[in-house]
C-alpha positions in Angstrom: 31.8 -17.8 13.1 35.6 -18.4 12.1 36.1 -20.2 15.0 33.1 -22.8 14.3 35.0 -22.3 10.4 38.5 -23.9 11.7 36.6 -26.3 13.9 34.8 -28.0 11.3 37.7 -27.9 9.2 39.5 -29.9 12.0 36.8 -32.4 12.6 37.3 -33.0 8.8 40.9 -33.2 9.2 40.9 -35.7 11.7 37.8 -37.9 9.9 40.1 -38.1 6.4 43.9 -38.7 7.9 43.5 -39.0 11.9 43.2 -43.2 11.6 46.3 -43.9 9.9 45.0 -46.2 7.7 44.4 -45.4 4.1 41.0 -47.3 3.2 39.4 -47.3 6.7 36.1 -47.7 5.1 34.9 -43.9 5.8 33.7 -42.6 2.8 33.5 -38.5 3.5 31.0 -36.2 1.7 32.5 -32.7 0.9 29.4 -31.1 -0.2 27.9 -29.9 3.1 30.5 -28.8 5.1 32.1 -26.5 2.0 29.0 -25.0 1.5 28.7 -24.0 5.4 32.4 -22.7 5.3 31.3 -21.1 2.3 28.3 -19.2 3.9 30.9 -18.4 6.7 33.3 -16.7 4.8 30.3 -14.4 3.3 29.3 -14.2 6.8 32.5 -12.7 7.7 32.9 -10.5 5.1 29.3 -9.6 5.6 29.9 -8.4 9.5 33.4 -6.8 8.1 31.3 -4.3 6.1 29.1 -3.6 8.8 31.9 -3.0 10.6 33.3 -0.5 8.2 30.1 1.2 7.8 30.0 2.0 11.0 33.1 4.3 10.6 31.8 5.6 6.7 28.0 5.3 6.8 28.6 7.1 3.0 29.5 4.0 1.6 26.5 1.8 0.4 28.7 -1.1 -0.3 28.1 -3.2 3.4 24.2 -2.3 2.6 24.1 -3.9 -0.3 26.3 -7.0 0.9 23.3 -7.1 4.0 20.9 -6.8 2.1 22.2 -9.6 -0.6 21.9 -12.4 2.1 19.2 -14.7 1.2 20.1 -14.3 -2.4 23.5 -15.9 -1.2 21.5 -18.9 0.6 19.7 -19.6 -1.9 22.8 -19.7 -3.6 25.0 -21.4 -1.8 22.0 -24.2 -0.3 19.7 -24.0 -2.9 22.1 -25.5 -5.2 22.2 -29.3 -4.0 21.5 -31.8 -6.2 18.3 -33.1 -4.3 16.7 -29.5 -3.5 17.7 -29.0 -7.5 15.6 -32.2 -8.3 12.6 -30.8 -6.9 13.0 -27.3 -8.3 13.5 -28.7 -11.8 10.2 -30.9 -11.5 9.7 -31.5 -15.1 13.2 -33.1 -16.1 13.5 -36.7 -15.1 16.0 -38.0 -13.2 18.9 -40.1 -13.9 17.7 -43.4 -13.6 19.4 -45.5 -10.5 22.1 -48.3 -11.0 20.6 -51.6 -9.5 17.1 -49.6 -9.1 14.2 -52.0 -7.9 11.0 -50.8 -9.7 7.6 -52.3 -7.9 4.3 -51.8 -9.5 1.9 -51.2 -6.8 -1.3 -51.3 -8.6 0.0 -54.9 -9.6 1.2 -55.8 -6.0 -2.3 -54.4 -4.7 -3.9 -57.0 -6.8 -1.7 -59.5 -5.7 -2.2 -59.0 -2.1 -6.0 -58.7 -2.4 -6.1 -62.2 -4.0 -5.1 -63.8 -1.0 -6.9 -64.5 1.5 -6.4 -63.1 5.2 -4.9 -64.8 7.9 -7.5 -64.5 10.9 -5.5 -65.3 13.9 -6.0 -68.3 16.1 -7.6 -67.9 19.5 -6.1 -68.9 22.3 -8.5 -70.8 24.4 -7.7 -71.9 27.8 -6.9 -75.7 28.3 -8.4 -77.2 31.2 -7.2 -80.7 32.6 -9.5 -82.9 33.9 
């Protein structure tokens, strides 16, 4: 796990400064990939404790850590902004620079008053 950790630190690395050019056009999204290295370092510490309670099976502290896993995905995933939006149903959402709002039942009429196209059949020609 710290070795897929350092690697996708490294692919980062290379995205932001490996083309030499300040404003290459690359716009990079932190969000994702410090939440996974974040979910990596609990998972270390995690395995760490099992570890240790393996040599002091006294302790309840690496239980507890275990057992605290999917409170810490929800934590750590369950916090972006879209899954967010969804939990929190009944607050509206930030309305949208340059947002293009289309009234179906409107377009629905529109479309229904004209007429369809019925294709054209292609007959054979026949020269005489």
């Amino acid at each position: 796990m710290a070795l897929c950790s350092v690697w996708t630190m490294t692919i980062l690395y290379k995205r932001m400064y490996g083309s030499g050019r300040e404003n290459s056009g690359f716009t990079l999204d932190l969000n994702l990939p410090i939440r996974v290295m974040c979910f990596a370092v609990y998972i270390i510490v995690a395995m760490s404790l099992s570890l240790l309670s393996v040599t002091s099976p006294s302790s309840p502290a690496p239980d507890l850590v275990i057992a605290s896993a999917a409170t810490v995905v929800i934590l750590i995933f369950g916090t972006q902004k879209d899954i967010l939006g969804v939990i929190v149903f009944w607050r509206r959402p930030a309305p949208l620079e340059n947002q293009i709002r289309v009234d179906l039942k409107v377009e629905f009429e529109r479309e229904a008053d004209i007429p369809p196209k019925v294709p054209e059949k292609d007959y054979p020609t026949t020269h005489v």
